[in-house]
C-alpha positions in Angstrom: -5.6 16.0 -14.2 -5.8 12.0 -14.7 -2.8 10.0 -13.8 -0.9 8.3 -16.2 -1.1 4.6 -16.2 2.4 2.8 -16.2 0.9 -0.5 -15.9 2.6 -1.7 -19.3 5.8 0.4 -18.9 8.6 -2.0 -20.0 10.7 -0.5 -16.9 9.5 -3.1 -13.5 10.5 0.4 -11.2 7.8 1.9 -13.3 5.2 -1.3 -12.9 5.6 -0.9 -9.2 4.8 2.6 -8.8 1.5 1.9 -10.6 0.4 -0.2 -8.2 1.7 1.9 -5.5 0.1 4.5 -5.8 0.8 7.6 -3.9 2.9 8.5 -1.0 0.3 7.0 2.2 0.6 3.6 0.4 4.4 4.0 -0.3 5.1 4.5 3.8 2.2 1.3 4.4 4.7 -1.0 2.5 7.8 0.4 4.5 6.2 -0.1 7.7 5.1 -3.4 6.7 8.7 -4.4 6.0 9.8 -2.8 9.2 7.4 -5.9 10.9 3.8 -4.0 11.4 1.2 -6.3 11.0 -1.7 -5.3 12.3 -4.2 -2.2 11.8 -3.4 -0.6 14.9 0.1 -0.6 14.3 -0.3 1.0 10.5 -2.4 3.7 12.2 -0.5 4.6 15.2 2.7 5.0 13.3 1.3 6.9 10.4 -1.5 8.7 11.9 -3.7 8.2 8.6 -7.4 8.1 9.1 -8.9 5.2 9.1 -10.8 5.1 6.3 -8.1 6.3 4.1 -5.8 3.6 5.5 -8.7 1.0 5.0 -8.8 1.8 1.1 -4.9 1.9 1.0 -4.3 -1.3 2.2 -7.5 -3.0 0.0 -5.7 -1.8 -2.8 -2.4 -3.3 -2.2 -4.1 -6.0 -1.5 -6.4 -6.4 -4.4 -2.9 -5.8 -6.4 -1.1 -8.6 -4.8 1.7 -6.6 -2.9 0.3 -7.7 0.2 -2.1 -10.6 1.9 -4.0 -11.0 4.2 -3.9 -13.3 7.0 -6.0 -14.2 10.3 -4.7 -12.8 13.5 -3.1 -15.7 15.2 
């Protein structure tokens, strides 16, 4: 079964979920508001795999919900 886009949707909630995706990348954006900023800390509190987390957070982003930046 293919997934609806909502991309156009006139609703913004809607927008959003598009580029959110599924449920892994819903709980990377709360833990990144909750201050993680680093791999590590996306993995140890979700216990994803990596690779899965590694696509996740390319997609948000190559959407532009999130940057990245060079560790300090």
């Amino acid at each position: 079964m293919r997934r609806t886009s909502l991309r156009d949707a006139d609703c913004p909630i809607a927008r959003s979920l598009d580029e959110i995706g599924d449920w892994w990348t819903l709980l990377i954006v709360r833990d990144a508001f909750r201050g993680a900023r680093r791999f590590t800390e996306f993995q140890k509190s979700l216990g994803l795999a990596k690779n899965i987390l590694a696509q996740r957070l390319r997609l948000l982003i190559e959407n532009g919900v999130m940057e990245l930046y060079p560790a300090a």
